[in-house]
N, C-alpha and C positions, 0 to 999 in steps of 0.2 A: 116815913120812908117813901120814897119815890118810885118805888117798886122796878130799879137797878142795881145790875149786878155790884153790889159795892167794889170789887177788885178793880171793875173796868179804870180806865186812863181818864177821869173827869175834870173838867177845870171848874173853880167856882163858881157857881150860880148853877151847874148838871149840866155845861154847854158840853154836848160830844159831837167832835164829829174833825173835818180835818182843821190843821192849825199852820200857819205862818203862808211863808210863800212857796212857790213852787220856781225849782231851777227847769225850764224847757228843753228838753235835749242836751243836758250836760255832758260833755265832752273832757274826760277826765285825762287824756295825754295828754292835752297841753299842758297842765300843776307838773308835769312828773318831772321831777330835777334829782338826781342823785346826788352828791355830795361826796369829795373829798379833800382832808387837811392834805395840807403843803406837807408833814410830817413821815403820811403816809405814800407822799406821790413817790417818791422812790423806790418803793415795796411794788410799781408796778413793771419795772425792768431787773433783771437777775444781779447780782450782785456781779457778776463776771463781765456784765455791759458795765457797769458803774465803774469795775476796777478799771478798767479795757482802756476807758474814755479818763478815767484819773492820769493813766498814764502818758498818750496820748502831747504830744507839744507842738503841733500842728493846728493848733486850737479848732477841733472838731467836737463836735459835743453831742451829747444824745437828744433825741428828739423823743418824749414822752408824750403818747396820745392821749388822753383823758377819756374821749370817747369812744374809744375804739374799746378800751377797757369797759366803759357804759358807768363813766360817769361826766357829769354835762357840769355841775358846780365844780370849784379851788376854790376852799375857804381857808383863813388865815391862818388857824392853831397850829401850837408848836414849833418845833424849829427845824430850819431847813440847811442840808450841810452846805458849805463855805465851796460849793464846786456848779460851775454855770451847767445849765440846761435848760433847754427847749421847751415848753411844756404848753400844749395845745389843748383847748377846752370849750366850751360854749360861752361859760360865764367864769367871771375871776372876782374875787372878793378885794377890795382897797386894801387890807393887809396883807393876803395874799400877794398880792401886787406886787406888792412893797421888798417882801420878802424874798419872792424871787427874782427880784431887780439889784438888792443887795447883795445877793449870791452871784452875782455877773449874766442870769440867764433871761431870757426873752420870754413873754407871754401871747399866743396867739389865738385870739379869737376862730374857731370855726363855726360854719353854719351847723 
């Protein structure tokens, strides 16, 4: 016996003490990206804007914020209905993309 607490955290050979590298002043808002599916981006305007704007043959369309809401991702899951809109975000996923360009609406990058 080596005369340690056997519970303690020991690596083979009784090496204790610290381990790997160390990150210097990490800075964790810059990782922070929220996320949301195309699916659910409509669930961020009332069903009364969506009808408003279905109706609507002046071709105006809603303008949906992503980050005002506080989310910074559009990723692609699910299905998005067959009516264009607007939809402004930090970052947009290639399906995403996709899908909202097939639905007639625009994607706009904000800072």
């Amino acid at each position: 016996s080596s005369g340690i607490n056997a519970e303690w955290p020991l690596r083979p050979g009784g090496y204790f003490g610290k381990f790997g590298m160390r990150f210097l002043h990490k800075k964790k808002n810059p990782t922070v990206c929220p996320v949301i599916n195309v699916d659910k981006v409509w669930s961020l305007v009332s069903t009364q804007t969506r009808d408003h704007f279905a109706q609507r043959k002046d071709g105006k369309v809603p303008v949906i914020d992503c980050v005002r809401a506080g989310y910074f991702k559009v990723l692609g899951k699910g299905v998005l209905p067959k009516q264009p809109v607007i939809v402004k975000a930090k970052f947009f996923s290639y399906e995403a993309e996709q899908k909202i360009k097939a639905a007639g609406g625009v994607c706009v990058t904000v800072a």
